[in-house]
N, C-alpha and C positions, 0 to 999 in steps of 0.2 A: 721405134714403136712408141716409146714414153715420150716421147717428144711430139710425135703427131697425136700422140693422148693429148698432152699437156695443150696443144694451140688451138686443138677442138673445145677444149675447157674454157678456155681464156676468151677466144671467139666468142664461141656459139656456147655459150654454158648452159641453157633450154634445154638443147639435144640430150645430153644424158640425163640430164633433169627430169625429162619428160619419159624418159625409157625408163629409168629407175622409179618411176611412179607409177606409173601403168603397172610395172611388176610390181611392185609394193602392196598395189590396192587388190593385186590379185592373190599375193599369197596373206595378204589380211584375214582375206575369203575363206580363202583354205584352215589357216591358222584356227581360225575361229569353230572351224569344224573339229576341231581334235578334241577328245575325252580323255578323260581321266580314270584309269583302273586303277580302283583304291586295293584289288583281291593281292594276297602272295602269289597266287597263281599267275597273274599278270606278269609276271617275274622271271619265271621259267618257260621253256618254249614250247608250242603247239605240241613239238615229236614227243615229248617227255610220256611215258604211260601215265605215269601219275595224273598228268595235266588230261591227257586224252578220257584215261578213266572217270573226273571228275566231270570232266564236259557231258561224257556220256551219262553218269549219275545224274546231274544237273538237266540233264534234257529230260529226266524220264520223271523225275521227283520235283522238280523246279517249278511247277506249274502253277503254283499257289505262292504265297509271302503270308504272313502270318501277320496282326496290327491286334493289339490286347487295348480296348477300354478300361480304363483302371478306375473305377469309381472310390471314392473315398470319402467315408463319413467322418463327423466331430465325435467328442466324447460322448454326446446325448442321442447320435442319430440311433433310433433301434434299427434292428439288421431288416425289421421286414420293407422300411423304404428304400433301404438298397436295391432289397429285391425288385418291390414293385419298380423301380425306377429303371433299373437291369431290362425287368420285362418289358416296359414300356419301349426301352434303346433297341431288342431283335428286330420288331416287324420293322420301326423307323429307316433303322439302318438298310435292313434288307431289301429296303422300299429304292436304295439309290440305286441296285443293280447291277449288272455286270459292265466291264471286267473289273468297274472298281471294288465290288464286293460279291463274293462268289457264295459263301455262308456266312452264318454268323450264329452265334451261342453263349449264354449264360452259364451254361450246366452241364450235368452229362444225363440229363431229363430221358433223353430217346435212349441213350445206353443204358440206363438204368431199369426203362421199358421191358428193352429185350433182355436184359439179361439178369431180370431182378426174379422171374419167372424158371429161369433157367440155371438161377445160382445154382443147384446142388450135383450138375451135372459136374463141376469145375473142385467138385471132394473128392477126396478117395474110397475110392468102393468100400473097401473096409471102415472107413469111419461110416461112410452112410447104412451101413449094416448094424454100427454102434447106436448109431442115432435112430433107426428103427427100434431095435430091443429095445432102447433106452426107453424111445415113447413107449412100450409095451409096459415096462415096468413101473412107469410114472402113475400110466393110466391104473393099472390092478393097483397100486398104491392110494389113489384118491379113491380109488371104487371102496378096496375094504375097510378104505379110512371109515366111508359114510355109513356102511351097514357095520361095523364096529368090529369087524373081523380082522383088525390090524393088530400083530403080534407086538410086543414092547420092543424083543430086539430086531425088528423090520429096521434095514436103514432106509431112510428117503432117497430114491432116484434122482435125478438130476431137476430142475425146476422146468413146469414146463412155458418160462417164459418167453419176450421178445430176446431182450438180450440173450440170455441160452442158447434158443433156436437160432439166432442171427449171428453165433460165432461161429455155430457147428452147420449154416445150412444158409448163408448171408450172402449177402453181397462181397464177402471180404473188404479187406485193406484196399486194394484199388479203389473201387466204388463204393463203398461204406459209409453210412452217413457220419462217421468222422473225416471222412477225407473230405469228403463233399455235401455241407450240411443242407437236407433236403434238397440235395441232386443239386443244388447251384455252384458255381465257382466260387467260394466266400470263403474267407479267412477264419480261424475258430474263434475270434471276438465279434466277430461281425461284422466288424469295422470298412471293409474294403470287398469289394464286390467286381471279379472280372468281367466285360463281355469280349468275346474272342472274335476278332471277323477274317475272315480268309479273303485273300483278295490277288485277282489273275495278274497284279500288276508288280512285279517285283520291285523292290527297295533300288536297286542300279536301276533302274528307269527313273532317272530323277522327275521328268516332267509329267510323266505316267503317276508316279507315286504322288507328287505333289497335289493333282490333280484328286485324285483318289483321296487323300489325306484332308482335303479343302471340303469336297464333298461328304465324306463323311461328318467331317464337323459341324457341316450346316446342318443336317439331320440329329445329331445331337444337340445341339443347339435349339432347335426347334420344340424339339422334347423339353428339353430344361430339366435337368437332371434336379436342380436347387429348387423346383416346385412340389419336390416331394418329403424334399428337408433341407431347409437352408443350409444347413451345415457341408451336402453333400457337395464336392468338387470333385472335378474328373483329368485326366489327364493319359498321352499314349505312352504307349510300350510296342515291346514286340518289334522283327526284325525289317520289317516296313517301315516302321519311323525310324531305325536304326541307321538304315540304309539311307536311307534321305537325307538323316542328319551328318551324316559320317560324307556323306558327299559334298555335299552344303559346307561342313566344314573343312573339309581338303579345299574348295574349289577359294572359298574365301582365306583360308591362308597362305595359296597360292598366291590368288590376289593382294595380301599384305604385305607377304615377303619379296611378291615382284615390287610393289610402290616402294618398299623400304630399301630395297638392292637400288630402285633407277633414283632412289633421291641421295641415297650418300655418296652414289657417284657423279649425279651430277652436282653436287654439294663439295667432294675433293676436287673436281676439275673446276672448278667455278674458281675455287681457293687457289689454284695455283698458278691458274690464266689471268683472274680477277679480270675478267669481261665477259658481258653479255654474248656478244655477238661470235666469242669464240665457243665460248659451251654453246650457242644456238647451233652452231655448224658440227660442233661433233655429237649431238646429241641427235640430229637429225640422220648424221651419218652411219650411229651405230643403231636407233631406230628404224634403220631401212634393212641393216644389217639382220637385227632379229626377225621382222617382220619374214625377210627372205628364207630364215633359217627355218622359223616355224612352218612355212609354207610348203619348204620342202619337207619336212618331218609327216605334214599329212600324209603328202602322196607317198613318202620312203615307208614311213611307220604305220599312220593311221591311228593312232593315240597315245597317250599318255601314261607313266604310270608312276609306284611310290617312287619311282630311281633318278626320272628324269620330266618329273612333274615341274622342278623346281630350277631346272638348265634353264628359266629364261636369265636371271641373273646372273647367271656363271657365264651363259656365252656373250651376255652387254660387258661386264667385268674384264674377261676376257680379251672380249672380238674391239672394247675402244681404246687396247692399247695401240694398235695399228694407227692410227689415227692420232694416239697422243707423239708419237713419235716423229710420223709426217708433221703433224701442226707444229712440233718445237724446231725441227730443221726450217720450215716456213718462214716462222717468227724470227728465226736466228738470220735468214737470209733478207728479210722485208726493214729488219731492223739494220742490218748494214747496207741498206739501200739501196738493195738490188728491187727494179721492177716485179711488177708482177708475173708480169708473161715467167719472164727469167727464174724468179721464184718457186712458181709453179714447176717449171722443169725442171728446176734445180732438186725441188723436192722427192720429186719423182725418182730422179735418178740417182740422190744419196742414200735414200730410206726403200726404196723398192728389196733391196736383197737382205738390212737385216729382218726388216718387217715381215716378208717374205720368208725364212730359214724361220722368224721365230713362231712364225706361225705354221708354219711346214710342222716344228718340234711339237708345235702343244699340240696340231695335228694330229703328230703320230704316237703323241701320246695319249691321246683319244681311241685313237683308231689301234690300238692295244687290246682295247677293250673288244674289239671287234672278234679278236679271236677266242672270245669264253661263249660257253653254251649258254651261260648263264643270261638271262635275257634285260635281267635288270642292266647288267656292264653292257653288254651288247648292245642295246639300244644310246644306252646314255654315250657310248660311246662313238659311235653312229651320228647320233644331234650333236655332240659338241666336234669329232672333227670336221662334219660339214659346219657349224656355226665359224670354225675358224678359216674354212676358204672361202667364204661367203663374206663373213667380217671384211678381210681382208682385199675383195674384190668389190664391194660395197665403198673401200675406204677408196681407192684409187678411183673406180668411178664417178662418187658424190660429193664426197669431202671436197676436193678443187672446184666444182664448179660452184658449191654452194661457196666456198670464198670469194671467187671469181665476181657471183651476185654481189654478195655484201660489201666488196672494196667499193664495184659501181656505184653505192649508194652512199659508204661509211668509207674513205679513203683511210686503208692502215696508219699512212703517214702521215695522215692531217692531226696537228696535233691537240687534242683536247686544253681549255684553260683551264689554271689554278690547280687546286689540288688534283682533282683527276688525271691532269694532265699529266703530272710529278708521276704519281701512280703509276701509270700505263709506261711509263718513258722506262720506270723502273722494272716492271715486271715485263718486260715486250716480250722478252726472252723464254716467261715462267719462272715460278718463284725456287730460288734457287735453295733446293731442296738436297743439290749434292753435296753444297760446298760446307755442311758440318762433316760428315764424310770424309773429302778431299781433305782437312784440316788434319783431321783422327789421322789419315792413315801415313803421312810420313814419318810420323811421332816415333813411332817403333814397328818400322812394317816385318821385321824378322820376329819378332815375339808376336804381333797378329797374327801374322802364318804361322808360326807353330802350334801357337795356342788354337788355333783355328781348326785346324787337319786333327791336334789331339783330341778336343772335344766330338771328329768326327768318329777317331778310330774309338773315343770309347761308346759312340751310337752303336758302330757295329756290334761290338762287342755284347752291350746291351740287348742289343735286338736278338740277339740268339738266347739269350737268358729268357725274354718276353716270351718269345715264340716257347721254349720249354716250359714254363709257365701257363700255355693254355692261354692266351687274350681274349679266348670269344665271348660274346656275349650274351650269358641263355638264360637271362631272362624276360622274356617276350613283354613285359611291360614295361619295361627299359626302349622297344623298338616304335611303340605305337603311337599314335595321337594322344595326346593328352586331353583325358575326357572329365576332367573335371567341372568344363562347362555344361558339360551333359550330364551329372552326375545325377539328377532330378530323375529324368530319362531312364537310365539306367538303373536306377534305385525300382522305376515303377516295372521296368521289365524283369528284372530278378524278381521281384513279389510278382507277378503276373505268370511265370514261368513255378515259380514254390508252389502257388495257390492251383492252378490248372493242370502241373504234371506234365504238361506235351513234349512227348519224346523228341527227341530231334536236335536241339537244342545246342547240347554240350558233344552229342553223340555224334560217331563218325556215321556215314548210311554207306553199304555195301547192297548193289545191286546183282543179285544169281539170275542166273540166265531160265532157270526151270525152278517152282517152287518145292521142286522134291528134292534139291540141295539145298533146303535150309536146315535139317536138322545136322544131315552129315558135316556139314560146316559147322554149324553149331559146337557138336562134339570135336569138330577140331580145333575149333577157339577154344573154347574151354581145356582142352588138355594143354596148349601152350602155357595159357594162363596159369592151369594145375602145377605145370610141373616150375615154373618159376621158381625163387624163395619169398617169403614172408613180404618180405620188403621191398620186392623187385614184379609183385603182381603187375601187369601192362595194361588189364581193363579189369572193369566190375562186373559186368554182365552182356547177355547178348539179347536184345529186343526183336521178336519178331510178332507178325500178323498171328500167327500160330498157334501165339501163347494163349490168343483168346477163346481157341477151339479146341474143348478139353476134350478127351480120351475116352476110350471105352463107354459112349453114350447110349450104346444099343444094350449093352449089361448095367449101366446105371439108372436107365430107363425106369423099367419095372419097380426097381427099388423105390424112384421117390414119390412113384405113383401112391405103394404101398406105404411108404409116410403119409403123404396128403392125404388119404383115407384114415389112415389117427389118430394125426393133428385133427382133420372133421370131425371124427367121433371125439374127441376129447372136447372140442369149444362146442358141439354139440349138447355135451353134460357139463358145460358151464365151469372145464377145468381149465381155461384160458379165460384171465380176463378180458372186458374188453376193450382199454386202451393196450395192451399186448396185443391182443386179435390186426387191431386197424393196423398195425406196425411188421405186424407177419404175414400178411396176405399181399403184399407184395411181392414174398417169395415160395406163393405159395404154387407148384408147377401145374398147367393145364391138363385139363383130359387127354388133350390130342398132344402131347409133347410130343417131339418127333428130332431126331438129330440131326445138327446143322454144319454149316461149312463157311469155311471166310466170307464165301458171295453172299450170306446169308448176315454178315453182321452189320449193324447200321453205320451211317454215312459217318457219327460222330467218331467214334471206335476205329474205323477203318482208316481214318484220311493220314494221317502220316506214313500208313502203309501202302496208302496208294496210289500210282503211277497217275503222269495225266493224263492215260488214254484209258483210264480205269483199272487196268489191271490191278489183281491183290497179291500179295503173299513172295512178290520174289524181292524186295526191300526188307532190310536187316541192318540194325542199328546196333555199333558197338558200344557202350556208355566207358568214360573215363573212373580208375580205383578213385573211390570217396576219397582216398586220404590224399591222392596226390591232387596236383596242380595243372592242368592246362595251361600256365603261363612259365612253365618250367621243360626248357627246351629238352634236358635229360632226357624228362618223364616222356614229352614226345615222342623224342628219336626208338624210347622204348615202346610205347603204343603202336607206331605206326609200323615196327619190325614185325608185331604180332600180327596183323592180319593184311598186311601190303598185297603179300600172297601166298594164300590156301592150294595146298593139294587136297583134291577131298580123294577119297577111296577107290573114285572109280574111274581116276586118275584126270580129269575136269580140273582144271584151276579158276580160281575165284579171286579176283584183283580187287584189291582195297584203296581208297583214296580220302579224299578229305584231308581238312587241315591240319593234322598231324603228318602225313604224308607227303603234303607240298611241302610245308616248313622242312621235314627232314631231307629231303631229295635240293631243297634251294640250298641247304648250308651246306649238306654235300659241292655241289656244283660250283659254289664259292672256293671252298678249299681247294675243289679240284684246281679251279681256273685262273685265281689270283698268281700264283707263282709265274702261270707261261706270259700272263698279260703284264708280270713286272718285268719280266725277263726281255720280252719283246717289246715292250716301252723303251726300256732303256737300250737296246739294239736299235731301235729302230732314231730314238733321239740322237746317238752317234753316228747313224750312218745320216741325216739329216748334217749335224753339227761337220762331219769330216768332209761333206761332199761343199755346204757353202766354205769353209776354210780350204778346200783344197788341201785336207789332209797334214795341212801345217801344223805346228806347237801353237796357233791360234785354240785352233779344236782341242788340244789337251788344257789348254786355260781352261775351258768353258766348263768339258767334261768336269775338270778337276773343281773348280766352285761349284758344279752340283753336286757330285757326291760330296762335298762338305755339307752345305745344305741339308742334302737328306740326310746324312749323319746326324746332323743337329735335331732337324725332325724326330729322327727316333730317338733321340734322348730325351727330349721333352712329352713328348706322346708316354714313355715309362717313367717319368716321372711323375705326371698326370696322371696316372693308371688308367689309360684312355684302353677301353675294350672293344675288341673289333668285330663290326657284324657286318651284317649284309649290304650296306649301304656305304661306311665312311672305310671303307675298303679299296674303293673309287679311289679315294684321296692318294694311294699309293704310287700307282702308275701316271696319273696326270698330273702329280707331282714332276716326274723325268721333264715333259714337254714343256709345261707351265714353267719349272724351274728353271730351265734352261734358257729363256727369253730374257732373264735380265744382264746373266754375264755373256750371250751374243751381242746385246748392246751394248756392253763396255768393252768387250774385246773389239767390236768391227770397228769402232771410234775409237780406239788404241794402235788399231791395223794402220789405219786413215793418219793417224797424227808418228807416229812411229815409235821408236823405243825413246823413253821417257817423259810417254803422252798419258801414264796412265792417270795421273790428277789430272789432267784437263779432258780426260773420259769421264771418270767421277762428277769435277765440278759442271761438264755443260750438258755431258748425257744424263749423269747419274741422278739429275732432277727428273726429266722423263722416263727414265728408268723406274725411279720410286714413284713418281707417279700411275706408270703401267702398273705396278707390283698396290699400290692401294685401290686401283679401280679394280684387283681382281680380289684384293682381299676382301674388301665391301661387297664385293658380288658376294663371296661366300659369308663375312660375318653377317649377312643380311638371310643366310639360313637359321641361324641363332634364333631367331625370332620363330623360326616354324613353332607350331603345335607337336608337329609331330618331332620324337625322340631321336630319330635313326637320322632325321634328315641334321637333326641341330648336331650332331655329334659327326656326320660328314663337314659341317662348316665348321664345327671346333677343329678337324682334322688337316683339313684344306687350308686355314688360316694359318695355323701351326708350320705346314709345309711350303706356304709361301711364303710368308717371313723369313723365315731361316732360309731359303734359298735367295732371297732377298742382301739378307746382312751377308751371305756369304758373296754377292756378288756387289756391294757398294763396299766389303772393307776387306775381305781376305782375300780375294781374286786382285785390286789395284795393290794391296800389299804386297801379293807376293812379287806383281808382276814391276812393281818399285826394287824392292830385295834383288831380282834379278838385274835388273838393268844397270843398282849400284854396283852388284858385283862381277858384270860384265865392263863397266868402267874401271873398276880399278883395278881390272886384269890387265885391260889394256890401256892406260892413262895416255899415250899419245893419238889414240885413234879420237878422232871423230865420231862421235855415235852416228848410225846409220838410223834413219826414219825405219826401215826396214827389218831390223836388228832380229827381235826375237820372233815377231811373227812369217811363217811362211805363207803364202797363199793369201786367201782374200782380194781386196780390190787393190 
């Protein structure tokens, strides 16, 4: 069958040329459909409650995305051009429309409306009782003052000022005009002035958002914020620009880390071919490779996410070792001057079974991952074992006849003048990369093997130490993008979020099915939290619609009627003055006061409480303790324990989600699943490894320079104090497969040459060997580069474990397998060594 492969190549080299392009251009199509889910939830799978919970919260509250105008004045600007300029930005803005802007606000102007009239409902009956009498006594106080009937030892009542009446009868701390000076969003220097717009188009909708974000700016713009004082400059916030920007910046560090992975490797293969025309052919070959891999990924996956955002690199790295190892048997055959036809099938049928097992390994060292719940492995593991049968069916495909082309045109043999020619004549083979190697290891190959296996047994050793030690990594800003380019950004969304207050923010949201289970829940959050200790509180508070519809109205009623009559009579006889007066009569309650209910509170008040299909009051927001941290996985795991899930009383349960939630339920699922996906990596590499060896002492070579390898791996990862999260966790399992590729190449060209071939495995393989082993490290040292934390600390991990599986398979695998072969000769000094000698099975 490789043989009528091989003469169709040779022939007709168009044919597959032409099939391998048609598909290429088709899964380019597809490829280019794939998104990127930057969420943790992306992470974990559909079934998960947590994730389902969240979806469902998301569909009910999700409706809106939040974008903060952050106005900012100089030292000189006075706070009232903020304002006017603020004012001038509502109608502008509002002018662009839906769904890029659904509202938009300065202030809490309309809540202050309603509820500046209705402060004294939101007292306690008994203080509003105090603050009756009190006025009773202020009043008989100024009255006997003025007809001289005031005794000496009268004490004076309370004042009957603004300030006084506006502690005891105000808007409070919420809406107070310290929180909020005359009702605008403004800073207490003045300095900085919000406008807040609400907008249908959420932050993951990149071109939705973008659009939105464009649009708005022209309307500011238009305004001119800097015509009302030069000084003033504006800039966004809020989780609308967040979103865009955090997208924007994954999709373009993707973008860098892919150009940075395809350029050092085709920068080592360039180095070690030194010709154009051979990097043209294998770049083309593993080109078509990924092209097919991402193609399928649409239709398999359908997107992207943090896990395996970043597999284009790792499966080119990967998937062009296939290819380095066919083009070096190639070169080795065209250089001892066999034809091409011949060539070609020759290559086919030396390189098809290690190529083939090694990619079977890293395979199923991929496909490991398949069996965790966890979606992050799942998936990545998923794209990279298909990237490895795709690589590898891609190379046998396109690889030959794209040589096929180029001889036609560039004859191998024809031999370049002068220097180039010296050049090429020199490197035909590749630059031999094994032969410092080959040199090292008959020096002392019984003290590299010892030294070797020891340094393995004390990884293990180590590695149990690590694991008792706790390696995980919980601090969540260790895991993230690195937003220091954003820090502007960020800066104005933290003041924007200070200055406005708007819940939601830091807060989990829990959606109750009926709003008559928010208190009962309530009182159940709160007694978890009660009974905690000191230190070990899991929230601060519980936010509801609720809190803004105060109690007992129809008994408070009367009462503040009977104050407002007075307060009347008292500014009546000119015992209020009148800049007090103007400052009181905003809370001063109607004739027709009447009591109200959530439907009844304005649009600005209600909107984080409210659903997108209007409803009010069954959203409930948990806030994080002041003192802890959100970026401290602990405090997490301790938050999201407390309200995941509620029994209320009437035995109803109430399911909690949000980002504390996800994050606890993903590290769980990691812990859970990493053991069985090592376990079954490395079972499944062995049964790969034992079936191409035919079960021989070939396969226990192999086996046994990986686990040196990985021995070596975890000594240096504990020495490193490398800590393991959710991401370079990956590195563990596709370690077995990946590692496992370089001493099947030296073993099956040891098979090939017999017992006492193993330097001349070393010196002719051991070049394409180290070669495959640097196209895969480059894929991954080319994560080093991400922005994001978790991904660089996967290629610090991955680097680490190919290497070391590396060196164990160019110096302690040909040592040991020297050691043996000397001391099977001087057992038997008259025998003849056999070709055969120590490997069983194989070709």
């Amino acid at each position: 069958m490789l043989d009528r492969l091989a003469a169709l190549q040779v022939r007709r080299p168009v044919i597959p040329l032409f099939v391998a392009g048609i598909v290429t251009l088709v899964s380019i199509l597809l490829a280019l459909r794939l998104e990127v889910l930057t969420g943790f939830a992306s992470l974990l799978p559909e079934s998960r409650p947590s994730v389902q919970e969240l979806n469902r919260v998301a569909q009910k509250t999700a409706g809106v995305s939040t974008l903060f105008v952050v106005l900012e004045g100089g030292p000189s600007t006075p706070s009232d051009a903020l304002r006017r300029a603020g004012d001038a930005l509502v109608p502008a803005i509002a002018a662009v429309g839906a769904p890029w802007v659904g509202s938009v606000e300065n202030g809490v102007h309309e809540a202050r409306r309603f509820l500046g009239p209705r402060a004294g409902l939101y007292a306690d009956q008994k203080a509003l009782e105090g603050l009756r009498d009190d006025i009773d006594a202020r009043y008989a106080y100024e009255v006997n003052k003025a007809t001289g009937a005031l005794l000496d030892e009268d004490e004076p009542p309370p004042q009957l000022d603004a300030e006084t009446l506006k502690k005891r009868l105000g808007l409070g701390n919420e809406l107070g005009p310290e929180r909020f000076p005359d009702g605008y969003y403004q800073s207490k220097d003045g300095k900085t002035l919000i406008v807040a717009v609400r907008s249908k188009v959420m932050g993951s909708d990149f071109a939705g958002g973008t659009e939105a974000l464009a649009r708005i700016r022209a309307a500011i713009d238009k305004v001119n914020p800097a015509s009302f004082d030069p000084q003033i400059r504006y800039g966004f916030g809020g989780d609308l620009q967040s979103g865009i920007s955090e997208y924007k910046a994954i999709n373009d560090d993707l973008t860098e880390v892919g150009y940075t992975g395809a350029l050092l490797i085709a920068g080592v293969v360039f180095l070690y071919y030194l010709r154009l025309r051979t990097l043209f052919a294998m770049i083309v070959t593993i080109g078509v490779g990924v092209a097919w891999t991402f193609g399928m990924t649409e239709i398999a996956v359908g997107n992207l996410n943090m896990a395996t955002g970043f597999l284009f690199t790792i499966v080119a790295g990967n998937g062009i070792n296939f290819g380095i190892i066919y083009m070096a048997r190639y070169l080795e055959a065209r250089r001892d001057g066999v034809p091409l036809a011949e060539a070609i099938a020759l290559a086919h049928r030396e390189t098809w079974l290690p190529t083939l097992t090694a990619g079977l390994a890293a395979g199923a060292a991929y496909g490991s991952l398949l069996v965790t719940e966890f979606r992050g492995f799942h998936d990545f593991g998923l794209i990279g074992g298909l990237g490895m049968v795709i690589c590898w069916i891609a190379t046998y495909l396109v690889l030959p006849a794209v040589l096929t082309l180029i001889e036609r045109v560039m004859p191998l043999d024809r031999e370049a003048p002068g220097v180039l020619g010296r050049i090429a004549r020199a490197t035909s083979g590749g630059v031999a990369f094994g032969r410092p190697f080959a040199a090292i290891v008959p020096r002392a190959p019984r003290a590299i093997t010892l030294l070797g296996v020891g340094l393995a047994v004390i990884g293990a050793i180590a590695t149990v130490q690590y694991i008792k030690a706790d390696p995980m990594e919980y601090d969540l800003k260790n895991l993230r993008t690195d937003v220091s380019a954003r820090a502007e950004e960020i800066r104005r969304t933290e003041l924007a979020e200070q200055i406005t207050g708007y819940v939601g923010t830091d807060g989990m949201a829990i959606l109750v099915d009926r709003p008559e289970q928010v208190e009962p829940l309530r009182a159940a959050l709160y007694a978890k939290r009660d009974a905690a200790p000191p230190d070990q509180k899991p929230f601060e508070k519980v936010h509801a619609l609720q809190d803004f519809v105060p109690s007992d109205q129809e008994a408070k009623i009367p009462l503040l009627l009977e104050i407002k009559s007075k307060i009347l009579k008292a500014q009546r006889r000119d015992l209020i003055k009148a800049e007090d007066w103007e400052k009181i009569r905003e809370i001063i309650p109607p004739d027709d006061l009447r009591p109200f209910g959530m439907a009844d509170l304005p649009a600005d008040l209600a909107r984080a409480f409210t659903e997108t299909d209007g409803t009010r009051g069954r959203i409930v927001y948990i806030s994080p303790t002041a003192t802890e941290t959100i970026d401290d996985a602990h405090y997490l795991f301790r938050w999201a324990n407390a309200y995941r899930r509620t029994e209320l009383p009437d035995g109803s349960v109430v399911l909690g989600s949000g980002r504390a939630v996800i994050y606890a339920d993903m590290w769980a699922a990691v812990i859970d699943d990493v053991p069985p996906a090592v376990i079954f990596s490395l079972v499944a590499t062995l049964l790969v490894v034992v079936v191409a060896f035919r079960a021989g002492r070939a396969s226990l070579a192999v086996l046994g320079s990986l686990l040196v390898g990985v021995g070596w791996m975890m000594v240096l990862l504990v020495l490193m104090k490398v800590k393991l999260n959710f991401l370079n966790f990956i590195a563990l399992p596709i370690t077995f497969g990946i590692g496992a590729d370089y001493a099947v190449n030296i073993v099956q060209r040891y098979v090939r040459e017999g017992s006492g071939g193993a330097l001349t495995a070393v010196r002719e393989t051991g070049g394409a060997v180290i070669l495959c082993s640097l196209t895969t490290t480059l894929g991954y040292l080319a994560l080093i580069r991400s922005t994001n934390q978790a991904v660089r600390s996967l290629g610090v991990a991955a680097v680490v474990g190919e290497l070391c599986c590396l060196f164990a398979a160019v110096i302690v695998l040909p040592a040991a397998l020297v050691w043996i072969d000397h001391k099977r000769q001087s057992n038997a000094p008259g025998d003849i060594p056999s070709r055969r000698a120590l490997p069983e099975g194989g070709e």
